[in-house]
C-alpha positions, 0 to 999 in steps of 0.5 A: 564357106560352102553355098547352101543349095535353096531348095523350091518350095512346094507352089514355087517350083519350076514344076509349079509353074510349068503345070499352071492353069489359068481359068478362062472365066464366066465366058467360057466355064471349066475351060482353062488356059495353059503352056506345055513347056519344052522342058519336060519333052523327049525328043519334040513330044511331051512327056505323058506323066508330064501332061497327066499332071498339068490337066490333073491341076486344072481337075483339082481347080474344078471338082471340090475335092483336092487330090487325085485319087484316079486318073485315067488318060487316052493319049490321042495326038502327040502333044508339043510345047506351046499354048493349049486350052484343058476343058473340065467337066464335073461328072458327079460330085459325092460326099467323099470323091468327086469325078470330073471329065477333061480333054487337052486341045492344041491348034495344028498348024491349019489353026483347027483345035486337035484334041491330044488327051483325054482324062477320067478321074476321081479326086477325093481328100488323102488326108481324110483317110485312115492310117490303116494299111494291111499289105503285102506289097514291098518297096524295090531294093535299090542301092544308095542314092550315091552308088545309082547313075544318072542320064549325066553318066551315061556313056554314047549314045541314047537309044532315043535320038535327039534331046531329051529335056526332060532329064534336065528337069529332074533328079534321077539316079537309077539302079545299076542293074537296070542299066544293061541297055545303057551299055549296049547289053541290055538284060532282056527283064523289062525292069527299072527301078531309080532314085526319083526327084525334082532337080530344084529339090522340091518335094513331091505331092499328090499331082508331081505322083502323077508324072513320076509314075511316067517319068523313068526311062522306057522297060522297053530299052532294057528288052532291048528296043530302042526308039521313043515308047509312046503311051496309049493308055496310063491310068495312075492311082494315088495312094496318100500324100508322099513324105519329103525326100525322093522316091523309089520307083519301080516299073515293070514289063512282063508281055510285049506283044504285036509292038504294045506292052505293059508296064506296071509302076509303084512309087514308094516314099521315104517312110515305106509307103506305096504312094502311086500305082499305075498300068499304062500300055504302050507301043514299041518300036520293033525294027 
């Protein structure tokens, strides 16, 4: 008899856990406490969809209103696994979105407090909103799941040296038409697009948008570069609540200039809906 796979729960997650937020309390009012695992790192650095997520819970905690609708975060420092605190800030409280300020702090190895990121977001109710929809946009073509590659069939080296825990963390199978640098002959497009979800098969929601929209490999590699890509700026949209199954995402570059460049995301779910949107601008490593 064949063993069924116990899926995790939405709230009972590795991804769950590794987002916890623990409130300090009347002492020390907004301010939460918190562990960047090393499970969801490239190379020593935290992954930055990663960390928009964890001080997105810690918002959710403080503002009134449920799901992020914007964020928009400023990667300072390079954040590594290990404790942190995320101080929150109410900003102004309206009837259907609620804007809140945070900053992630870690002590360095002097003991003094370095802040890593900082966030602007609005947060409202996704289930509030209306069913209309009136759109142009599409969602990526991909081939099936089965016929896409994952980091587990990727043959020599990583443009990236060192580990990459992350991969590790999910279920990732992308397109083969964006898997030219993987093979030493990258297509020069800037493009990938992949199959994307939690390796405990949970299902995604509003916070887990946040990371997908960073958690693909760099366009950058498929332009031919190699090296980690850190972000500079990420702002992410959420669009509704995403149905189960995994996702489609789609991430493209068309400017890198003076070692920064562009890339645009879309996130789309089993039902054909556009879930998340994002920009974020990066630097790339030239030599």
């Amino acid at each position: 008899m064949s063993e069924t796979r116990v899926e995790a729960a939405i709230g009972d997650s590795e991804f769950d856990r590794d987002t916890a937020v623990v409130p300090r309390g009347p002492a020390d009012p907004g301010a939460y406490d918190t562990e960047l695992s090393a499970g969801w790192t490239i190379i020593s650095a935290v992954n930055g969809g990663y960390l928009l997520a964890l001080v997105g819970r810690a918002l959710a905690h403080a503002l009134p209103h449920p799901d992020p609708f914007t964020v928009s975060a400023h990667y300072l420092t390079a954040s590594r696994p290990g404790p942190a605190v995320i101080r929150t800030e109410t900003v102004r409280t309206g009837r259907t979105l609620s804007t809140g300020q945070a900053s992630l702090f870690q002590l360095d190895d002097d003991g003094y407090e370095v802040e890593r990121l900082r966030v602007l977001a609005a947060y409202g109710d996704l289930g509030a909103l209306p069913d209309d929809v009136r759109t142009s946009a599409k969602p990526p073509l991909l081939p099936p799941y089965d016929q896409c590659f994952g980091p587990e069939d990727a043959p020599g080296d990583s443009p990236v040296p060192g580990s990459s825990a992350l991969t590790g963390r999910l279920a990732l199978k992308l397109d083969p038409a964006t898997l030219g640098w993987a093979l030493g002959a990258p297509s020069g497009r800037g493009e990938m697009r992949a199959w994307l979800g939690l390796a405990d098969g949970r299902d995604h929601d509003p916070l887990s948008l946040l990371l997908a929209v960073d958690a693909l490999p760099p366009t950058a590699f498929e332009l031919g570069l190699k090296g980690w890509v850190p972000t500079v700026e990420l702002t992410a949209h959420v669009r509704c609540r995403p149905a189960p199954g995994p996702l489609r995402v789609s991430v493209t570059t068309r400017n890198l200039a003076g070692g920064f460049l562009e890339e645009d995301a879309e996130v789309w779910d089993s039902a054909d809906r556009l879930v998340a949107q994002s920009r974020q601008l990066a630097r790339a490593k030239l030599d």
